[in-house]
C-alpha positions in Angstrom: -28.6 -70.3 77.8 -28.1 -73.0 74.5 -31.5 -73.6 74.4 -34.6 -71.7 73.8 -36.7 -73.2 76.6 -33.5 -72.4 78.9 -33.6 -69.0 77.7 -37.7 -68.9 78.8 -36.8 -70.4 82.1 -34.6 -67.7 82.8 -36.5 -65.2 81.8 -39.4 -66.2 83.8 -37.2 -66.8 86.7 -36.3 -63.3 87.2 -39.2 -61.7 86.0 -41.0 -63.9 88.9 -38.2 -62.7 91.3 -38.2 -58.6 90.3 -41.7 -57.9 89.3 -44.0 -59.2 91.9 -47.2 -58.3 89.2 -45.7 -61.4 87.4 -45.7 -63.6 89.9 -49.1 -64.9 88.9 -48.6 -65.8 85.4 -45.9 -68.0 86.5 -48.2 -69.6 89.1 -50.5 -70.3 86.9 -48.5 -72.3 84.3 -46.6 -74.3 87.5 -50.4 -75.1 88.9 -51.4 -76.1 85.3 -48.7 -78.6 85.4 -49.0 -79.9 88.4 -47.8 -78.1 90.4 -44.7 -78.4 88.4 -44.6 -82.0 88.6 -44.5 -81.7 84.9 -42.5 -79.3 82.4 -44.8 -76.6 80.3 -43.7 -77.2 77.0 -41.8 -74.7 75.1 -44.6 -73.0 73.6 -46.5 -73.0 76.7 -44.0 -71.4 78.9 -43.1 -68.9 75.8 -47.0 -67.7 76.3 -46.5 -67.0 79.9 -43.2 -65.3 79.6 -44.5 -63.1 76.9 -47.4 -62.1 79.3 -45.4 -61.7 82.4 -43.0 -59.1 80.3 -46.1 -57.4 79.8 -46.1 -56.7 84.0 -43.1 -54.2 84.6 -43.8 -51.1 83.4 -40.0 -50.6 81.9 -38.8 -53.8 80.8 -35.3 -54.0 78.8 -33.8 -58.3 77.9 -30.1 -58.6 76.9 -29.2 -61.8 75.5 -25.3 -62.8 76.0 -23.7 -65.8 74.2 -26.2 -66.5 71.2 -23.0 -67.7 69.2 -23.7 -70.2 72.0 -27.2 -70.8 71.1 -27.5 -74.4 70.1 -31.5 -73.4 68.4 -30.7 -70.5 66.8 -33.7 -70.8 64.3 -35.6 -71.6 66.7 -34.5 -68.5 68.7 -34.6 -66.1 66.2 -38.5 -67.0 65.6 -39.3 -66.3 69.1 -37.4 -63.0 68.5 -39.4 -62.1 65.7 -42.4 -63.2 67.2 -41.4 -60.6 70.0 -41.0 -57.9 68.3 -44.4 -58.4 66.3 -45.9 -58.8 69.8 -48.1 -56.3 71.8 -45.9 -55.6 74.7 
């Protein structure tokens, strides 16, 4: 994905569709938003997706395409912020 929040969709997107244990998180952002009426912002849905990758108990993210990445600073902050987290 170019864009960070496109790379956070996605990510929540299949942790939502292979860890069932996630499926809350996500269901709580969507009902915070109306029901998903209206789009969590970036750092919103970056919360939940960093909580949801707490879930699986084995959890491994390849990225493909970040020469593609149109937020690359923006991306690599996130990373960082990743790796600095408690998952």
């Amino acid at each position: 994905k170019q864009r960070l929040n496109n790379l956070l969709r996605s990510l929540a997107f299949q942790l939502y569709s292979k860890c069932f244990n996630s499926q809350t998180d996500l269901d709580r952002l969507l009902t915070l938003h109306e029901d998903g009426q209206k789009q969590p912002t970036t750092e919103s849905l970056s919360k939940t997706v960093q909580i949801m990758m707490k879930r699986p108990q084995k959890l491994r993210i390849v990225l493909d395409a970040l020469d593609e990445c149109t937020a690359k600073s923006e991306l690599l902050k996130w990373l960082e912020n990743l790796s600095t987290s408690e998952l």
